[in-house]
C-alpha positions in Angstrom: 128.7 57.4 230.2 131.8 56.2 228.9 130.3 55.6 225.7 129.4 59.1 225.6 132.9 59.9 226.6 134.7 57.9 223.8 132.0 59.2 221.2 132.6 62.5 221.8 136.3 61.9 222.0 136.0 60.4 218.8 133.9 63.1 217.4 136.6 65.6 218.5 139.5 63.7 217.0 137.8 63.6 214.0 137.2 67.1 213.8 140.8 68.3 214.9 141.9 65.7 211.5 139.5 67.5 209.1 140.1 70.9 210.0 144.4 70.1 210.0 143.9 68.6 206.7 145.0 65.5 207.8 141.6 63.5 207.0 140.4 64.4 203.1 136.6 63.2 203.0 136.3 63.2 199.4 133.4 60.3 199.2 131.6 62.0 196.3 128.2 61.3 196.9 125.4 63.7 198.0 127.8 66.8 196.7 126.5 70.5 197.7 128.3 73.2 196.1 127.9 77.0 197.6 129.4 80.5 196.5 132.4 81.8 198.0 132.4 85.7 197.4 131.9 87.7 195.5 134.5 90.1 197.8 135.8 93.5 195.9 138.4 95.6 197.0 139.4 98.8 195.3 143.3 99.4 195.4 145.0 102.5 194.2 147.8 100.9 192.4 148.2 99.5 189.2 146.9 96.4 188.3 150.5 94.9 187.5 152.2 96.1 191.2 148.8 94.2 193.2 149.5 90.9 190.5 153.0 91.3 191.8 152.1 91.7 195.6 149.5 88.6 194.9 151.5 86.3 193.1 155.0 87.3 194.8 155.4 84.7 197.9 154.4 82.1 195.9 157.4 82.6 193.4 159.9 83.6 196.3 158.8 83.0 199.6 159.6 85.4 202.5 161.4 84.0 205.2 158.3 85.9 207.0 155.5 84.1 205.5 157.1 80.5 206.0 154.9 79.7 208.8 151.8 80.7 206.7 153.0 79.3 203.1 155.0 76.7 202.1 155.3 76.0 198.1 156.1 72.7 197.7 156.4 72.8 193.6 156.9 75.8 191.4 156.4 75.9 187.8 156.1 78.4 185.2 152.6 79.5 185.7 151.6 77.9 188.3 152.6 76.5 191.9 151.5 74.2 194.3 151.1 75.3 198.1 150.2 74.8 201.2 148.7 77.4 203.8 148.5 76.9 207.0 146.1 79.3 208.9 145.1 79.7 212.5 141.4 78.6 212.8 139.4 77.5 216.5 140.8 76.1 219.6 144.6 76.4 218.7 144.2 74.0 215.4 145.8 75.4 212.2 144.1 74.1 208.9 146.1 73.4 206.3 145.0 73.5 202.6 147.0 72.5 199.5 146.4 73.9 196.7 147.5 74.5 193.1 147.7 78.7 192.2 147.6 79.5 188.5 148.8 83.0 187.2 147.7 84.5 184.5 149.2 88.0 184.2 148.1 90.3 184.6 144.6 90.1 185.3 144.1 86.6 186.7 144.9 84.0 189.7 143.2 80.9 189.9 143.0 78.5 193.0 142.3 74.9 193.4 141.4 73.2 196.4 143.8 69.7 196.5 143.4 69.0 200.2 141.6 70.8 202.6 139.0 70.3 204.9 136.4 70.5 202.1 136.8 68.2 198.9 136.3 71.2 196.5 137.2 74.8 196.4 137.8 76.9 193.6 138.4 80.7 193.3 139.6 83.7 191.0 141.2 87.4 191.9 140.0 89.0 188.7 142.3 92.4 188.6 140.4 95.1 186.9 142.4 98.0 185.9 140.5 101.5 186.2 143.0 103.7 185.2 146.3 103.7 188.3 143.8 102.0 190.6 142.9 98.3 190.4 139.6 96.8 191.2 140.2 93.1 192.9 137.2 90.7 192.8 137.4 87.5 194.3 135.3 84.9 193.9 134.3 81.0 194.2 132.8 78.0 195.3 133.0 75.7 198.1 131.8 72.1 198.0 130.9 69.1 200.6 129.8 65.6 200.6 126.9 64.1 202.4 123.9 66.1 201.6 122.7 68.2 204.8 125.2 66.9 207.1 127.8 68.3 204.6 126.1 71.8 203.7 126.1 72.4 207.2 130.0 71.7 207.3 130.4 74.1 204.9 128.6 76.9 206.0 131.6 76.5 209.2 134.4 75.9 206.7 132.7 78.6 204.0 132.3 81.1 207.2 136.2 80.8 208.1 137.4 80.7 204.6 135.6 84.0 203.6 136.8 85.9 206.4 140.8 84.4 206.1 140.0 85.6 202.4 138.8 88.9 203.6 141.8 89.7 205.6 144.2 88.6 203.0 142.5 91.0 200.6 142.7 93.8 203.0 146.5 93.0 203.5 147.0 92.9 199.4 145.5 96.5 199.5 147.9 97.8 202.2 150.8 96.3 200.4 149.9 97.6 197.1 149.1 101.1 198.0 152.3 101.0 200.0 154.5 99.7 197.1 152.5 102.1 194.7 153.4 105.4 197.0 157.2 104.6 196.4 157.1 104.8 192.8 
C-alpha cells in the first residue's frame, strides 16, 4: 500500500511539474506530431487594428494582462514570453515562447518551454475588404511514442480551447476598437 501511495504521489508530482512548466521532457525519441487548428474567426475590422489588438501586449504590456503575460525580451520583430494560464485542479501552465510579427498579415509562435517539447502556430490575417478573416493554425508534438500521443491529446485538448477563447477575445476587441473609428 505505501508503495502505491508514494507511486502515485510521485506520479502526481510529476504531473503538477509538467503541466507548470517546470519539468521540459524534451528526450527526442519516438516524436508524434499532431495538428493544432485550423480555427477561423471572421472579425469586422481591418486587418491592421486585429494585428494591433494581437500583437499589442506583447509590445506594451497592460498592467491587466501581467498575471497572464510576462515578456521577458523584446526585440524588433519579435518577443519572448511567457503565459501563464489556469488549467486543472488549481495549476497554472506556463509556456515560453518566442512571438514573431510580421505585419500585417502574420504572427508566428514557438513553443520554448512548455509542457510539450514542440509547438508551433500561425494567425494568418486575411483582409476581405474592412473585415479580417483570422486563421490559426499548428502543430503540437510529444516524445515517447503512444505514451506521448496520448499526452498530447490532454495538452492539444486544453491548448485549442485556451486558443479558442483567446480568438474570441481578439474579435471582441477588434470589433470594439473598429466601432470607435
Amino acid at each position: 500500500m505505501r508503495r502505491l501511495l508514494l507511486g502515485s504521489g510521485l506520479v502526481t508530482g510529476l504531473y503538477a511539474l509538467v503541466v507548470r512548466g517546470d519539468l521540459a521532457l524534451d528526450v527526442g525519441v519516438g516524436r508524434r506530431v499532431r495538428a493544432l487548428g485550423p480555427q477561423e474567426i471572421h472579425i469586422h475590422a481591418p486587418r491592421d487594428v486585429v494585428f494591433e489588438v494581437i500583437s499589442g501586449p506583447y509590445l506594451r504590456t497592460p498592467r491587466a494582462m501581467r498575471a497572464k503575460l510576462e515578456v521577458l525580451e523584446r526585440g524588433a520583430d519579435m518577443v519572448l514570453a511567457a503565459h501563464h494560464t489556469p488549467v486543472a485542479f488549481g495549476l497554472t501552465a506556463t509556456t515560453t515562447e518566442t512571438v514573431r510579427f510580421e505585419p500585417p498579415g502574420r504572427i508566428e509562435f514557438r513553443l520554448v518551454r512548455g509542457p510539450v517539447p514542440h509547438v508551433v502556430e500561425t494567425f494568418e490575417l486575411r483582409e476581405e475588404g474592412e473585415k479580417t478573416e483570422l486563421v490559426y493554425t499548428g502543430e503540437l508534438g510529444t516524445d515517447l511514442w503512444a505514451l506521448g500521443e496520448r499526452w498530447g491529446v490532454l495538452v492539444a485538448r486544453s491548448w485549442e480551447k485556451t486558443v479558442a477563447a483567446s480568438l474570441a477575445s481578439t474579435k471582441e476587441e477588434a470589433e470594439r476598437r473598429a466601432g470607435r473609428r
